[in-house]
C-alpha positions in Angstrom: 0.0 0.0 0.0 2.7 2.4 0.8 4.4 1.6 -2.7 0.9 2.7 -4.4 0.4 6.2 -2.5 4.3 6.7 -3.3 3.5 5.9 -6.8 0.4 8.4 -6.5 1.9 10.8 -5.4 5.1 11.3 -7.6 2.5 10.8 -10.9 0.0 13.8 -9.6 3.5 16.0 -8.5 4.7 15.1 -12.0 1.5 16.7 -13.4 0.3 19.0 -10.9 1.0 22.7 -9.4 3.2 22.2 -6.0 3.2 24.7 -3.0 3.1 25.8 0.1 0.2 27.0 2.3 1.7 30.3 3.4 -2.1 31.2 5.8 -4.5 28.9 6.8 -8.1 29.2 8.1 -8.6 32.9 6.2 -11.9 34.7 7.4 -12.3 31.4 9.6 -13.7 29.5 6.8 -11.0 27.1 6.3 -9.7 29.1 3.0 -6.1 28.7 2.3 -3.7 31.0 0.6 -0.8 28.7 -1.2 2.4 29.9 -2.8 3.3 28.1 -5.5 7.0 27.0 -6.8 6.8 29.7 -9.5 5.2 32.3 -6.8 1.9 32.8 -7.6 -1.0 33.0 -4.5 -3.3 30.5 -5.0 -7.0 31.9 -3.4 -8.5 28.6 -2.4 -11.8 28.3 -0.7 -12.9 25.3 1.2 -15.5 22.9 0.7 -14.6 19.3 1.5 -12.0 17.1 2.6 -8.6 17.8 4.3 -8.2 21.3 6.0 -4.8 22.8 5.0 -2.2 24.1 7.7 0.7 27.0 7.3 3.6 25.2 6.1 2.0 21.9 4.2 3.1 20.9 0.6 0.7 20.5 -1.5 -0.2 19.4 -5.1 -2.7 19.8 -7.8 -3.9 21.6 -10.7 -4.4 25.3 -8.7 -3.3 27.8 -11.8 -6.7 27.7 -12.7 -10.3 28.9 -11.9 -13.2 26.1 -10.3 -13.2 23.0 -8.2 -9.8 21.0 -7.9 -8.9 18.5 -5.7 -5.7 19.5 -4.2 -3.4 16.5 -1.7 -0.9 17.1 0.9 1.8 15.5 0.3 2.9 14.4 4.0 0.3 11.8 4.1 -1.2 12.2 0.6 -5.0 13.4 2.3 -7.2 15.2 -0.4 -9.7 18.5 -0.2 -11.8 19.7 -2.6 -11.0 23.3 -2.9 -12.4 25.9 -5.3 -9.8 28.3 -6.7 -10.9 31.9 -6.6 -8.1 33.5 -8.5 -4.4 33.2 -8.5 -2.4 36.3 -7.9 1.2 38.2 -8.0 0.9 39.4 -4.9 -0.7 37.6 -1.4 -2.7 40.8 -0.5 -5.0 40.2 -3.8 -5.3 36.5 -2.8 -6.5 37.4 0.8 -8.8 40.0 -0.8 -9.8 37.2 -3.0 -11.8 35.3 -0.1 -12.3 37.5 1.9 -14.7 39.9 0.3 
């Protein structure tokens, strides 16, 4: 089983946005702002699944707009998010969910 999520998990970071959350729980809601590799700030509202904490990895397809399931890599647990925006700067990301 371990071989399989290992497996998993280098396919989707093959194919997938990685970052880091960079806030956690914005406007109490369970939102997330992420930084991604490249440094873009991923606006990511939560609806399902794992809640994301400052400093997790995390993959999936977040340069993009709508649902996406996003993983943390530590122990490969899955949310479903929905991506407001992704921005240059992390003041237009926190704006993003909170407004």
């Amino acid at each position: 089983m371990e071989k399989i999520l290992i497996l998993f998990v280098l396919t989707v970071t093959l194919f997938a946005d990685k970052g880091v959350v960079v806030k956690e729980d914005v406007c109490g809601t369970g939102n997330a702002i992420i930084e991604t590799t490249d440094g873009w700030y991923i606006a990511a509202e939560h609806y399902s699944g794992v809640y994301l904490y400052e400093g997790d990895i995390v993959v999936g397809k977040m340069k993009t707009y709508g649902f996406q399931q996003i993983m943390r890599i530590s122990d490969g647990s899955e949310g479903r998010f929905y991506i407001e925006d992704y921005e240059s700067n992390i003041g237009d990301a926190y704006e993003e969910l909170c407004d």
